[in-house]
Each structure stands twice: as structure tokens, then as C-alpha cells.
Jmol script that loads the backbone (N, CA, C; Angstrom):
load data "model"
ATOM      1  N   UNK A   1      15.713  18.705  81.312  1.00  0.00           N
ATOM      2  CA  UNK A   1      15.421  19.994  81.881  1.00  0.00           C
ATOM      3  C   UNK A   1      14.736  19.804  83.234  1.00  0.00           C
ATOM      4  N   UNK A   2      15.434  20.281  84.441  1.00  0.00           N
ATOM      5  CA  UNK A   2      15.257  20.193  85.308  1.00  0.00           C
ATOM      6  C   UNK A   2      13.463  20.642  85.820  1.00  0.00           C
ATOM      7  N   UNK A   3      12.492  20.514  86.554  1.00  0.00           N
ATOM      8  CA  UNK A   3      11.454  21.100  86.868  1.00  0.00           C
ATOM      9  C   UNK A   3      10.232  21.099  85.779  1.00  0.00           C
ATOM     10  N   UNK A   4      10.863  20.483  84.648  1.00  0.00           N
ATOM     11  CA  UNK A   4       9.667  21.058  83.268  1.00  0.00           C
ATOM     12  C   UNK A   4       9.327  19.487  83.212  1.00  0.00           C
ATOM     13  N   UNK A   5       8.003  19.112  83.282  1.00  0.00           N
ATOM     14  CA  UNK A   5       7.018  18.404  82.976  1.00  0.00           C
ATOM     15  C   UNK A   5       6.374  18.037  81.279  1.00  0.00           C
ATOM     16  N   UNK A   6       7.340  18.788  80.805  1.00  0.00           N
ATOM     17  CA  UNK A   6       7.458  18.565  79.415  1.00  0.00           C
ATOM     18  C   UNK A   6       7.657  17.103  78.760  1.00  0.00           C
ATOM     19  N   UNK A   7       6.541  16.494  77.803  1.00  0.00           N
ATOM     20  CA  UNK A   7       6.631  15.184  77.645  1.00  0.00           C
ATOM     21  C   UNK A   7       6.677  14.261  78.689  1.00  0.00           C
ATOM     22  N   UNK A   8       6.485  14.297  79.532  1.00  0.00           N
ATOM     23  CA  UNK A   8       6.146  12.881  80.495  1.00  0.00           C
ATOM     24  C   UNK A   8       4.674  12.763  80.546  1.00  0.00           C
ATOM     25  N   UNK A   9       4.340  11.299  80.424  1.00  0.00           N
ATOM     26  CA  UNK A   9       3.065  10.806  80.545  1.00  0.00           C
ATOM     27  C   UNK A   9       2.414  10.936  81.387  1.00  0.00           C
ATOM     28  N   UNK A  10       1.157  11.529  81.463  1.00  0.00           N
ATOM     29  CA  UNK A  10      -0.023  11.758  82.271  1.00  0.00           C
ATOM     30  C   UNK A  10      -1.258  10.877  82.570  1.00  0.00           C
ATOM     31  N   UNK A  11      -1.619  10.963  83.585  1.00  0.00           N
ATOM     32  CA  UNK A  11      -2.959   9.823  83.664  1.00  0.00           C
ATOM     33  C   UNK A  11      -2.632   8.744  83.851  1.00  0.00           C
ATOM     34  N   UNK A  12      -3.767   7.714  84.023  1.00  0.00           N
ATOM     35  CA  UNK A  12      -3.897   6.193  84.120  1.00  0.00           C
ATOM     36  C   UNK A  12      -2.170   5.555  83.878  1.00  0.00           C
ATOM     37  N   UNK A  13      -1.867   4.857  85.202  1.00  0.00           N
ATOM     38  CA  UNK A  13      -0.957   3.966  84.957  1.00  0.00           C
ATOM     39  C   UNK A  13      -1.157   2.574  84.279  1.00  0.00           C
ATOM     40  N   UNK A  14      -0.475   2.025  82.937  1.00  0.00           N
ATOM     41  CA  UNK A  14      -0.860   0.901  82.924  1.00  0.00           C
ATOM     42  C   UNK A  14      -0.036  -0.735  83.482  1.00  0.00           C
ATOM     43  N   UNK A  15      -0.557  -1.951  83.126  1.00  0.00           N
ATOM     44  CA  UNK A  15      -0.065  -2.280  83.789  1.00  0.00           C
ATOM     45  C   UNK A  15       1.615  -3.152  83.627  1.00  0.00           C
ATOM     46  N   UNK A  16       1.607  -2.470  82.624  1.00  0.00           N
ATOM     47  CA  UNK A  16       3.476  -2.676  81.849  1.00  0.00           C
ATOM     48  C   UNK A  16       4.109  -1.724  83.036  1.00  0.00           C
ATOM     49  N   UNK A  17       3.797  -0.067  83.165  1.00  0.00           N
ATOM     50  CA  UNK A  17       4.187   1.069  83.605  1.00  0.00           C
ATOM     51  C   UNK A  17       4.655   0.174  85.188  1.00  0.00           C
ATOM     52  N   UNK A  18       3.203   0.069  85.902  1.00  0.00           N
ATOM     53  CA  UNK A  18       3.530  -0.801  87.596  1.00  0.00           C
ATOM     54  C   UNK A  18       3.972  -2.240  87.340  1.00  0.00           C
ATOM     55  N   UNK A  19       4.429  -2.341  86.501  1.00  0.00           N
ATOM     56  CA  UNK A  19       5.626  -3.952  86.485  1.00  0.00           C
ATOM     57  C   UNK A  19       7.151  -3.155  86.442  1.00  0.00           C
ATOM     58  N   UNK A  20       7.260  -2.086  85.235  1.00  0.00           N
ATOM     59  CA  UNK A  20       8.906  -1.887  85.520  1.00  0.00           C
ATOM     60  C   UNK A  20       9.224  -0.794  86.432  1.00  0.00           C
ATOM     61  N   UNK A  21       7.779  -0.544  87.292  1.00  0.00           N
ATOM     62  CA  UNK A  21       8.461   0.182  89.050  1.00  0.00           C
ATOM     63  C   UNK A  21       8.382  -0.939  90.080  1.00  0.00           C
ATOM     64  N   UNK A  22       7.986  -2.242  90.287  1.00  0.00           N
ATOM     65  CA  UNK A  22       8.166  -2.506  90.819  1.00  0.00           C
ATOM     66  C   UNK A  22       9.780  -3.553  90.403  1.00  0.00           C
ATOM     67  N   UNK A  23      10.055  -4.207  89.075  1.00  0.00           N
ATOM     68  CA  UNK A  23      11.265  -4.300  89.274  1.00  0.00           C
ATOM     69  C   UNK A  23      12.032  -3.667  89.445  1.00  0.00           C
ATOM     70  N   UNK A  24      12.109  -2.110  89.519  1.00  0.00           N
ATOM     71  CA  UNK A  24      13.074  -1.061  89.874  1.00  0.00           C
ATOM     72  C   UNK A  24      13.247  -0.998  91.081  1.00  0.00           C
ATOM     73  N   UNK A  25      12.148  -1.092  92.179  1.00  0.00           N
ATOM     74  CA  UNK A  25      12.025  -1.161  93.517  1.00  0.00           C
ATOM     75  C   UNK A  25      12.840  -2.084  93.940  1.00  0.00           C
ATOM     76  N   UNK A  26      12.205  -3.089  93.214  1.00  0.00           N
ATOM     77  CA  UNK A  26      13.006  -4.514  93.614  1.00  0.00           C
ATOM     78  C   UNK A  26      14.240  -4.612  93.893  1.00  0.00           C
ATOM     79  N   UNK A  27      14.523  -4.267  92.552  1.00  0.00           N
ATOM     80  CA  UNK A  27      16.649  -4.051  92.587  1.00  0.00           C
ATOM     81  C   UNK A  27      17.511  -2.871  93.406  1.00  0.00           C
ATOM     82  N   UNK A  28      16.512  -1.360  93.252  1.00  0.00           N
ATOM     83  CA  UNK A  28      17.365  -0.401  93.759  1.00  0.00           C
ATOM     84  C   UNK A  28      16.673  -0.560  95.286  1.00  0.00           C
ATOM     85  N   UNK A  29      15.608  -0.857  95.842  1.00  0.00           N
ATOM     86  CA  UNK A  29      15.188  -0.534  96.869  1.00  0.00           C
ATOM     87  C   UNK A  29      14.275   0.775  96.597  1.00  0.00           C
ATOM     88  N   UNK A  30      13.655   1.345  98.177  1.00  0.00           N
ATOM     89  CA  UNK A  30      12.738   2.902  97.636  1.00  0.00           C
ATOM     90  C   UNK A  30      13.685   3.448  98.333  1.00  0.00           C
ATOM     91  N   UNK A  31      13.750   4.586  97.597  1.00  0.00           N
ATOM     92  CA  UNK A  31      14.272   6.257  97.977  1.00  0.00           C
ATOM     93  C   UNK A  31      14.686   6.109  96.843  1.00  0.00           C
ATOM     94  N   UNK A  32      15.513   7.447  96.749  1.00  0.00           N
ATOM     95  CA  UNK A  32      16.108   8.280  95.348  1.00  0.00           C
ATOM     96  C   UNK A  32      15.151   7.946  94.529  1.00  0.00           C
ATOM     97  N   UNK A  33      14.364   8.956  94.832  1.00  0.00           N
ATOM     98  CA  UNK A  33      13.084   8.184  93.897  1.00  0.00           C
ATOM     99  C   UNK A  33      12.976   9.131  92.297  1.00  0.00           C
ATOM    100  N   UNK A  34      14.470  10.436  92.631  1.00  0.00           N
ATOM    101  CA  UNK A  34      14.631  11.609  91.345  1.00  0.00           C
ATOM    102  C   UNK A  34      15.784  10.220  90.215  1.00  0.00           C
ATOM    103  N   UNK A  35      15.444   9.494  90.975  1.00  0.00           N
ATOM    104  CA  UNK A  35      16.580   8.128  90.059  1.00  0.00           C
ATOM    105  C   UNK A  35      15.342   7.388  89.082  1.00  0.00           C
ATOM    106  N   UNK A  36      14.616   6.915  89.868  1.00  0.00           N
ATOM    107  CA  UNK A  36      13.304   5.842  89.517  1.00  0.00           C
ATOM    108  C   UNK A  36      13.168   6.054  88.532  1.00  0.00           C
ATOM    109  N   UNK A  37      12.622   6.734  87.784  1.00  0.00           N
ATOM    110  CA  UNK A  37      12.228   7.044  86.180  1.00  0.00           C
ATOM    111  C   UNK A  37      13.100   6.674  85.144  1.00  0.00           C
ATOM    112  N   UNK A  38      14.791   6.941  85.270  1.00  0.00           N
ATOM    113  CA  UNK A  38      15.629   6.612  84.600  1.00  0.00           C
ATOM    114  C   UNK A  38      15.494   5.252  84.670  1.00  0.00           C
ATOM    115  N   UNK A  39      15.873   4.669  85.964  1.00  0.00           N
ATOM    116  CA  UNK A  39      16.520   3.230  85.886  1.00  0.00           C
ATOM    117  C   UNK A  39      15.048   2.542  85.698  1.00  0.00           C
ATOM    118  N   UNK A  40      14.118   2.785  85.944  1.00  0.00           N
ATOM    119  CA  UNK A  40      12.875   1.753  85.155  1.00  0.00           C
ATOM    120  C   UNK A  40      12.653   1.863  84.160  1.00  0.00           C
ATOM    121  N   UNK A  41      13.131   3.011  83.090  1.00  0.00           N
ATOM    122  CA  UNK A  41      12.345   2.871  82.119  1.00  0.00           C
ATOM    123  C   UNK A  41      10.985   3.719  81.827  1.00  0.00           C
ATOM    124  N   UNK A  42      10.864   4.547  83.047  1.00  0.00           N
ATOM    125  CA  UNK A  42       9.560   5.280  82.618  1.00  0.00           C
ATOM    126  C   UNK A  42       9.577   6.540  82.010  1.00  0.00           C
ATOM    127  N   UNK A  43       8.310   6.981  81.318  1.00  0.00           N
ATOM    128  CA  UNK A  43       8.607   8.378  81.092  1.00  0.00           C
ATOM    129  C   UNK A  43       7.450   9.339  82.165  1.00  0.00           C
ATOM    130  N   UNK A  44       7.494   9.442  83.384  1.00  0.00           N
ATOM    131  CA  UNK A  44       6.600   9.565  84.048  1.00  0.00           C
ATOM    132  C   UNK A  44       7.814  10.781  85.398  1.00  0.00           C
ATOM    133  N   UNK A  45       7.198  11.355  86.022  1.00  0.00           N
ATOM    134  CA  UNK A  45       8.088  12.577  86.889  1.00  0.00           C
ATOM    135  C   UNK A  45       8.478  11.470  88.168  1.00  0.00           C
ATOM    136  N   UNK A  46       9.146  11.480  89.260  1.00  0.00           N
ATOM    137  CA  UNK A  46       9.696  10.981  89.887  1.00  0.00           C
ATOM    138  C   UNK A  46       8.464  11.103  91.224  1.00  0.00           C
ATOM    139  N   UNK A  47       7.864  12.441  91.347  1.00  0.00           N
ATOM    140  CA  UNK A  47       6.867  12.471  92.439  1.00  0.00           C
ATOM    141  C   UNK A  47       5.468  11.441  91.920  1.00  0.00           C
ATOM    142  N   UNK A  48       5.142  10.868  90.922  1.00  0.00           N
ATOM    143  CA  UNK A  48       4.332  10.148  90.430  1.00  0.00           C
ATOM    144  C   UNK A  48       4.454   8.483  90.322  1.00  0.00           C
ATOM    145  N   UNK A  49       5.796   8.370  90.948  1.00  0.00           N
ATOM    146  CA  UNK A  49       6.555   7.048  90.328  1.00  0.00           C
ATOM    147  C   UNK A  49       6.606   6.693  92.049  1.00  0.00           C
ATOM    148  N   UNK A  50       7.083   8.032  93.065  1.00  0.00           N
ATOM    149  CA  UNK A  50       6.584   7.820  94.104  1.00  0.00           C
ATOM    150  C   UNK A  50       5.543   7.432  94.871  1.00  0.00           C
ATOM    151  N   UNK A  51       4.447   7.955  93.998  1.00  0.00           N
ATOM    152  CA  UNK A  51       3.107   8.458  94.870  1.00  0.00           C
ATOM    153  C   UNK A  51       2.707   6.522  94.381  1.00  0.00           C
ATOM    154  N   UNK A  52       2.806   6.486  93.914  1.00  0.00           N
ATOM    155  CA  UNK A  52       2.385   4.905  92.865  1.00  0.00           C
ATOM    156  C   UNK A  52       2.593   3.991  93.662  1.00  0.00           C
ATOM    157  N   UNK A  53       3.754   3.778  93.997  1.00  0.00           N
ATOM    158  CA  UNK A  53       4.553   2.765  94.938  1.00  0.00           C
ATOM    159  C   UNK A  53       3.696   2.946  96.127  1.00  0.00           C
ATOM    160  N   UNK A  54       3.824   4.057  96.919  1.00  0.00           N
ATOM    161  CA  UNK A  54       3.326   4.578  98.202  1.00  0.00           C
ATOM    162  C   UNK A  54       2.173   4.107  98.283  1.00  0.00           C
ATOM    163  N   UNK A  55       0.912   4.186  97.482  1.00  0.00           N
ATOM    164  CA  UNK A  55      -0.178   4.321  97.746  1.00  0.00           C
ATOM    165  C   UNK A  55      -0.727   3.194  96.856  1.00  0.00           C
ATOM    166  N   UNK A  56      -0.094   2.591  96.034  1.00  0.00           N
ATOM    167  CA  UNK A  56      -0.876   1.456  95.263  1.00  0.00           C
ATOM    168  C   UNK A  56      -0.181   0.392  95.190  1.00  0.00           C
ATOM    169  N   UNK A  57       1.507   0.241  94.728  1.00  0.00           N
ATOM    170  CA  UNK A  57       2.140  -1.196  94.268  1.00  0.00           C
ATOM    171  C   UNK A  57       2.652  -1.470  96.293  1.00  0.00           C
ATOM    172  N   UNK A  58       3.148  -0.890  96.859  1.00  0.00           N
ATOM    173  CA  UNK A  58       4.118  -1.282  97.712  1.00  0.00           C
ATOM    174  C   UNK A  58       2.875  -2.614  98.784  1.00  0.00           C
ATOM    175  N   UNK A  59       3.911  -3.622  98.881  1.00  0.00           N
ATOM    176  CA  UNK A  59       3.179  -4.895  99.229  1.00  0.00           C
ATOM    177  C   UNK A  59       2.428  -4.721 100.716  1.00  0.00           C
ATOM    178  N   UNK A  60       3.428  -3.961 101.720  1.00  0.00           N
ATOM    179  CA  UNK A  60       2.404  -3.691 102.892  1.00  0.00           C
ATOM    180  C   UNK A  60       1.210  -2.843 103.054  1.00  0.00           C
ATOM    181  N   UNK A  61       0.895  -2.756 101.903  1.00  0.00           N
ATOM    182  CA  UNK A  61      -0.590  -1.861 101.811  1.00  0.00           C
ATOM    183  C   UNK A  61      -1.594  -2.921 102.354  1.00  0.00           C
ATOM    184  N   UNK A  62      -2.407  -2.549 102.898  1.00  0.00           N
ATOM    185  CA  UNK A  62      -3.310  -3.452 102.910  1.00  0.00           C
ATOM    186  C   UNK A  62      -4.869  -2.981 102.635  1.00  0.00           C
ATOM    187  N   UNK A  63      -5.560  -3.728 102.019  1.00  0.00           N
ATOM    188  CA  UNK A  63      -6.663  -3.378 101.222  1.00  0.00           C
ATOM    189  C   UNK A  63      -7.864  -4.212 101.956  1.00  0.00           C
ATOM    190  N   UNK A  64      -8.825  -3.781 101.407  1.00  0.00           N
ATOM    191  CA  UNK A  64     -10.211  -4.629 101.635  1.00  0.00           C
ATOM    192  C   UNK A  64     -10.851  -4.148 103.042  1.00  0.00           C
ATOM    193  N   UNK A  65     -11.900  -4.711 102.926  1.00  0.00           N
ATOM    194  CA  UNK A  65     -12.498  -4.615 104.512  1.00  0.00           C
ATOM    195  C   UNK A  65     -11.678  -4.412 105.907  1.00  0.00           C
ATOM    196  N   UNK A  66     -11.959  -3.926 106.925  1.00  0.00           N
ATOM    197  CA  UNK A  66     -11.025  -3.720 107.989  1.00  0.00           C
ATOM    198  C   UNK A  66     -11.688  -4.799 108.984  1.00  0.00           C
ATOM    199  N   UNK A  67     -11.220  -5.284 109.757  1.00  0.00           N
ATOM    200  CA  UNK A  67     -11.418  -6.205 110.730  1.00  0.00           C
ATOM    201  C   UNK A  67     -12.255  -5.678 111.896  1.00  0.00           C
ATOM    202  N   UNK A  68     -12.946  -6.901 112.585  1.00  0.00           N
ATOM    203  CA  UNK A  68     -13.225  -5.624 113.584  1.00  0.00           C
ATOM    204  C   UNK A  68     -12.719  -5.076 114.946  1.00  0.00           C
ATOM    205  N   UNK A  69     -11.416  -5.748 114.896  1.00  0.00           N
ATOM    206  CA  UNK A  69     -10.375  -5.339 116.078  1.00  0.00           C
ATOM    207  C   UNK A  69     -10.038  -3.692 115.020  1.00  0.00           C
ATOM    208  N   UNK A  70      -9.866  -3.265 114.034  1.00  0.00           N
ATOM    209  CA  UNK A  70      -9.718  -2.198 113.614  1.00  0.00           C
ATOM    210  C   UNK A  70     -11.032  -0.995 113.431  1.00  0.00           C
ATOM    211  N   UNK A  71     -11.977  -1.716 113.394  1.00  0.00           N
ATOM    212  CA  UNK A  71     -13.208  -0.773 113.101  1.00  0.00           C
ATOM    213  C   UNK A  71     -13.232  -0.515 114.677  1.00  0.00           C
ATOM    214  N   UNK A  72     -13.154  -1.125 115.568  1.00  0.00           N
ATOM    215  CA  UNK A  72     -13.048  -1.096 117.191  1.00  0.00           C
ATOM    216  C   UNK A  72     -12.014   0.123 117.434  1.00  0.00           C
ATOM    217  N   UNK A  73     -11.256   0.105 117.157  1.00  0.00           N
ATOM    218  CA  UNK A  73      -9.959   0.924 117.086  1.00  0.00           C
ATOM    219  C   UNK A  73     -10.278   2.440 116.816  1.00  0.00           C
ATOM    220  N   UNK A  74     -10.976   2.673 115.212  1.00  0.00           N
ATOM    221  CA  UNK A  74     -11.187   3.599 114.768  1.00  0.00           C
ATOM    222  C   UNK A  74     -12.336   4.610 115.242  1.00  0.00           C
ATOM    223  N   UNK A  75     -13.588   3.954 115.879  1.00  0.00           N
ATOM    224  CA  UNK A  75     -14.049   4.046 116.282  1.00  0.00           C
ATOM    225  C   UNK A  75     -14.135   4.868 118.196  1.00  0.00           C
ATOM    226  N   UNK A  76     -13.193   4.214 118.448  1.00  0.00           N
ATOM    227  CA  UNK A  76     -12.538   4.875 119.833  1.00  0.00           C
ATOM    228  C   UNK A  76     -11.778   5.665 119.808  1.00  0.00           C
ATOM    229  N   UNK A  77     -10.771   5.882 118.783  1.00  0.00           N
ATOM    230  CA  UNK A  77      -9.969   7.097 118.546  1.00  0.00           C
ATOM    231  C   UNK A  77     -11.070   8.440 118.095  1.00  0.00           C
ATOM    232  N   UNK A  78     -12.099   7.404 117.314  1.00  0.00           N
ATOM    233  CA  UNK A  78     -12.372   9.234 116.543  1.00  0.00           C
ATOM    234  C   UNK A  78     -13.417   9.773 118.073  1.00  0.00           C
ATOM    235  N   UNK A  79     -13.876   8.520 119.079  1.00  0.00           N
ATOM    236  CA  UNK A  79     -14.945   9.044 120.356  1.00  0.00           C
ATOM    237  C   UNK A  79     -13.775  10.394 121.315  1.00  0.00           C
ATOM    238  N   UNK A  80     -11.756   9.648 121.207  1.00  0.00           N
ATOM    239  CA  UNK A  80     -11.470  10.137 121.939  1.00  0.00           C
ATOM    240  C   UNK A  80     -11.247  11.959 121.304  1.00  0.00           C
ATOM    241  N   UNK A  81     -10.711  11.668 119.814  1.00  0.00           N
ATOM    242  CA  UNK A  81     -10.464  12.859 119.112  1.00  0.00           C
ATOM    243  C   UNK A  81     -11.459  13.932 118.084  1.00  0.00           C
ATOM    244  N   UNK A  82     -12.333  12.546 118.162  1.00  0.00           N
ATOM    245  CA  UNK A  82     -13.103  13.880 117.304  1.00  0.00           C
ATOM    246  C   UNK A  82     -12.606  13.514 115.494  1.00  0.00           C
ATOM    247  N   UNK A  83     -13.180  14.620 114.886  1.00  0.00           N
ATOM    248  CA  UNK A  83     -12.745  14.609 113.359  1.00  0.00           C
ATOM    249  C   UNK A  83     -11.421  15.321 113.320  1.00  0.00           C
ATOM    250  N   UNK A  84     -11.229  16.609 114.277  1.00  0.00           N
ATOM    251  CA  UNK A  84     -10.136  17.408 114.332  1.00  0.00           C
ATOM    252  C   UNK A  84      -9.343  17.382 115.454  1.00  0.00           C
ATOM    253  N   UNK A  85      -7.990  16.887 115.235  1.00  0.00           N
ATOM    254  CA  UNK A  85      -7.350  17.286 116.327  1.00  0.00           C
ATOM    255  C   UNK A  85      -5.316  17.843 115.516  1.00  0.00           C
ATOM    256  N   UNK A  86      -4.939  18.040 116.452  1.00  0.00           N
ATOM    257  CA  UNK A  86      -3.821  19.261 116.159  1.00  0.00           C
ATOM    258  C   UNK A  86      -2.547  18.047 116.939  1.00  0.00           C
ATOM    259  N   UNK A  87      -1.322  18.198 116.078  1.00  0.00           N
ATOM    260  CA  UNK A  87      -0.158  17.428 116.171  1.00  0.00           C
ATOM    261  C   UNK A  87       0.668  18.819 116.943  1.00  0.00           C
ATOM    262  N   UNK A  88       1.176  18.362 118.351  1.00  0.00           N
ATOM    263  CA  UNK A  88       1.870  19.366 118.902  1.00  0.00           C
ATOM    264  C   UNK A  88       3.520  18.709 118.907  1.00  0.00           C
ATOM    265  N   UNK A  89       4.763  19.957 118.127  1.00  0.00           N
ATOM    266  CA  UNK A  89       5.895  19.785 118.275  1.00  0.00           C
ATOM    267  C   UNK A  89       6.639  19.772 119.591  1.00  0.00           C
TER     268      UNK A  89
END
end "model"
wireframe off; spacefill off
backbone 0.3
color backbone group
């Protein structure tokens, strides 16, 4: 049933769940990510299987402390922008 959230698992991923998305990644690649759930094996919604990859398994994440060629960086952007600034089309 298309849209219904009915029976799929909620909460805490474990770490069986982020082993058969990343062999799914592995083999299909990312996108079609309304596929992901089937072909891994999960019982989890497709925007969750996304968000996972995106923000926690995918390898170019990078974690930990920032360097200080980056704290340098961040630092000068927020002197030039501020906390708020506006994306013009």
C-alpha cells in the first residue's frame, strides 16, 4: 500500500539493518531509493533508508574534529555572512 507506514520499523537502526543498506548500495548504486527497501531486505520506508546512507553510512562523510584550515574557513564565512543569509535564484 502505497503512502501507509503501516508495519515498517521505527527507531534505532541496528547494525544488521546498516550492513544490508550498504550491500544494497554497493550493488545497485544510490538513487531509486523507492527500490532500496525491497532489494535489501529491509522493512523500513525508503525516505529512512535514504536519510541513513546520506547522513550516517555513505563513506565520504567525514566525522570528527575539523581541521584548522576548516575552522579558518568557517569562521570567515560566518564574519562575511552572518548566521542568516538568503540563496538568490
Amino acid at each position: 500500500m502505497e503512502g501507509s507506514s503501516k508495519g515498517l520499523r521505527k527507531g534505532a537502526w541496528t547494525a544488521e539493518e546498516d550492513n544490508l543498506l550498504r550491500q544494497c548500495i554497493d550493488k545497485y548504486g544510490e538513487g531509486k531509493w523507492h527500490q532500496v527497501p525491497l532489494r535489501a531486505g529491509l522493512n523500513r520506508c525508503r525516505k529512512s533508508c535514504r536519510l541513513r546512507w546520506l547522513n550516517y553510512l555513505k563513506p565520504s562523510i567525514k566525522r570528527g574534529k575539523l581541521n584548522s584550515d576548516e575552522v579558518d574557513l568557517l569562521v570567515r564565512l560566518h564574519k562575511l555572512l552572518g548566521n542568516r543569509f538568503t540563496f538568490e535564484i
